[in-house]
Structures are given as C-alpha cells and as structure tokens.
C-alpha positions in Angstrom: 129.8 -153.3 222.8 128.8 -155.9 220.2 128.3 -156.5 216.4 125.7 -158.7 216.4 124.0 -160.4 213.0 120.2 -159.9 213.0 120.3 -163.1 210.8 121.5 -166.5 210.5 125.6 -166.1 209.2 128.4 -168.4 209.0 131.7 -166.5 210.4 132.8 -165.2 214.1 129.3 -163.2 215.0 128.8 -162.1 217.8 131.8 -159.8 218.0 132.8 -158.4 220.9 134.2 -154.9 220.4 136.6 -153.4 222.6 138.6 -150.0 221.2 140.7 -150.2 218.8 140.8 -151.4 214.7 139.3 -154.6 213.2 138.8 -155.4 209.6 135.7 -157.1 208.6 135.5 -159.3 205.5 135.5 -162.5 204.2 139.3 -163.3 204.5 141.1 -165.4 207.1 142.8 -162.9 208.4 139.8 -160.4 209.0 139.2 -160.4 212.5 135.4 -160.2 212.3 135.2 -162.4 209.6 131.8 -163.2 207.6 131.5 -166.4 205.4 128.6 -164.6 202.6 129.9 -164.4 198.9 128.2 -160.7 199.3 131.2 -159.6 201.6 134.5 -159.0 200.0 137.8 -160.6 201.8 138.3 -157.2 203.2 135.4 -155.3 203.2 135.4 -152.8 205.7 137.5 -151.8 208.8 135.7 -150.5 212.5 137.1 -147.7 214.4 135.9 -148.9 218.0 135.7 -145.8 220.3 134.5 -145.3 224.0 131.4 -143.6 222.3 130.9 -144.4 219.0 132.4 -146.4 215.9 134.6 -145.0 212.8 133.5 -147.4 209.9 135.7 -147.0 206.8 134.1 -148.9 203.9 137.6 -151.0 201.6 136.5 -150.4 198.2 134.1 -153.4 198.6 132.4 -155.1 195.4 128.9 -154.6 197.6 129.3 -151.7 199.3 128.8 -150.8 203.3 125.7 -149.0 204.8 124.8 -147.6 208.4 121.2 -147.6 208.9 120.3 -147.9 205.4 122.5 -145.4 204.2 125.5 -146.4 201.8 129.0 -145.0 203.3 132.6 -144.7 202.1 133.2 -143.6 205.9 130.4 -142.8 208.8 129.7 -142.8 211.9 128.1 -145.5 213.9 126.6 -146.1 217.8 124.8 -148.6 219.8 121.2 -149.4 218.3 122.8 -148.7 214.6 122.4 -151.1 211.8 125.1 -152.1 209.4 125.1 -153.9 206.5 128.3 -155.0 204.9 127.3 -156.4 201.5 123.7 -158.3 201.7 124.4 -159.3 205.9 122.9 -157.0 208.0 124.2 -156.8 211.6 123.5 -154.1 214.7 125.6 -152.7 217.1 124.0 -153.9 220.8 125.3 -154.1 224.1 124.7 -157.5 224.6 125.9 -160.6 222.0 122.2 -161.4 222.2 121.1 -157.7 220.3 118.7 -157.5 223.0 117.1 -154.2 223.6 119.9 -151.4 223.9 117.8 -149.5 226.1 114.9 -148.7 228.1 114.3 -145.5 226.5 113.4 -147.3 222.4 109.7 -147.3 222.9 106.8 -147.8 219.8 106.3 -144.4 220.0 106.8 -140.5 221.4 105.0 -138.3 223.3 104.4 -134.7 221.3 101.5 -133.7 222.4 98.8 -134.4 225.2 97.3 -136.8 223.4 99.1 -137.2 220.2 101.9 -139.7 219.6 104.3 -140.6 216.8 105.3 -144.1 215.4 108.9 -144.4 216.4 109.1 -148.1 215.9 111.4 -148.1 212.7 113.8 -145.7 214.3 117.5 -146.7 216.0 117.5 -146.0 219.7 120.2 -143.0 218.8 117.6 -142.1 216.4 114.9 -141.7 218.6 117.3 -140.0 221.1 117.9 -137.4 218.9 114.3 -136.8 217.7 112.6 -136.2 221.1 116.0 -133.7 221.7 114.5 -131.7 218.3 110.1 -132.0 219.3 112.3 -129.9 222.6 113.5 -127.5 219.8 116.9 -127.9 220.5 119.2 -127.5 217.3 121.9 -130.1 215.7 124.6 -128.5 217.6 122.5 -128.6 220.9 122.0 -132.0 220.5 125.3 -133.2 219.4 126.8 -131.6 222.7 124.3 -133.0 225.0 124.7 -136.0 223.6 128.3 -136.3 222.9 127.9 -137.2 218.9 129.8 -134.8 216.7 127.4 -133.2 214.4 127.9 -135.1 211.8 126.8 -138.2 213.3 123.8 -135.8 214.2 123.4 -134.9 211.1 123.4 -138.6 209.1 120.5 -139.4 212.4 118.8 -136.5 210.9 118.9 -137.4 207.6 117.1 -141.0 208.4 114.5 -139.4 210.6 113.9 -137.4 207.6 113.6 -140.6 205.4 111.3 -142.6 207.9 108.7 -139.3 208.2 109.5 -138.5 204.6 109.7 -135.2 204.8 112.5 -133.1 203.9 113.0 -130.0 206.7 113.0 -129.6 210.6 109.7 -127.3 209.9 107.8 -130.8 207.8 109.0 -133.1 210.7 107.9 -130.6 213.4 104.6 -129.7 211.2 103.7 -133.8 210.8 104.9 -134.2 214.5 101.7 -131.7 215.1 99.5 -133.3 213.4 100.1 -136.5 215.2 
C-alpha cells in the first residue's frame, strides 16, 4: 500500500506503507515527511494494518481529515483521501495512485435502466453503497467486507454527504428515482 500526494509536494511522497507506525509531519525525523508550512513537524501518526489504516491526528495547528471529514482518530483504506493540513494525498496500491480497482466505475446499476453518479465516491465508498441498494445493513456489510462498523459507518456518513440526504430510506428513495 501507498500514500500517494494527488499534488505537486516537496517531502518523501510516494510512501510505501508496510504495517506498522510512521509519523507524518514536517520534522526531520517524521518518516513520511511533508515540506508545506500547513503541516505541523508532527502532524499525525498512521497505524498501517493488513486491511486498513489507524490514523491518529497530533494536536496539529491544521488539523487531519479522511475523505473530507476532520478526525482526531479514524479509520482509513485503499481509495481513501487524506489531507493533513492543506496537502491532500490518497491511499493507492500503486506509488502512481492509479486506479485501485476495477470495480470504481462513473456510476451504479439500481435499476434496469436507471443509474447513479458514483464518480465522487472512494472505491470503499462505492463498495459499500452497492452492498446497501442489496439491502444489506451496516453490520452485514462491515462483515462481508472486513471493516469494523465504524469504518462503515464514517463511509456512510460521506455517501450521505455526496447524495445529501440524511437516512438509509432518502438514499434508497433518491437511488429510485435515478
């Protein structure tokens, strides 16, 4: 797994993460270090897992978000964005960011003949939103797809934000509609 910044950044992007504990930040002795006066010497540290990432936000001036979201400490997968101060980045399998997987398309299936925009979504994201169109329930899909529910949960919460609606029974109702 990588961190990858989806812009230009002085510092040691591409990362290559292997399990274990790295600090980002701005200091010398991070070891994913990012040269942006928005990143603080030790901004945040990564939890690298087989299956996911533990990111624990340091008290940093500018703050750390996962997919848009500001977090003291989340949960993060392949396809996720991160931002730690103003430099975003992505967690990809490649050091290139290249496409995660086969499955992100533009858009899902929910009917014969009716489709939803997916484009903005994370490839987790739009993992976990065809599971619910099948009606299966956070806990469903955080077993099937080995996410604890809370991770389910903060996908949830940005497929809410990107349909803006508020409830399973809005997404499913504009999903309809589609």
């Amino acid at each position: 797994m990588w961190l990858v910044s989806t812009s230009s950044v002085s510092g040691n992007l591409p990362f290559e993460l292997k399990p274990g504990e790295y600090i980002v930040g701005r200091s010398r002795s991070a070891q994913i270090r990012i040269k942006d006066r928005t990143v603080s010497k030790e901004h945040a540290r990564l939890v690298c897992r087989r299956n996911g990432i533990t990111i624990e936000d340091l008290d940093s001036l500018n703050h750390t978000f996962i997919n848009g979201r500001e977090v003291k400490s989340g949960e993060a997968e392949i396809g996720d964005d991160v931002q730690f101060g103003a430099v975003r980045c992505r967690f990809s399998v490649t050091p290139m960011g290249e496409a995660e997987s086969e499955e992100s398309m533009s858009t899902v299936q929910v009917l014969p003949g009716h489709t939803l925009d997916i484009r903005g979504l994370t490839p987790a994201q739009q993992e976990i939103l065809r599971l619910v169109l099948q009606g299966l329930n956070d806990l469903e899909i955080a077993n099937k797809t080995d996410r604890s529910p809370g991770t389910v949960h903060t996908h949830m919460k940005a497929i809410y934000d990107y349909f803006k609606v508020h409830t399973r029974a809005q997404l499913m109702a504009k999903a309809r509609k589609a």
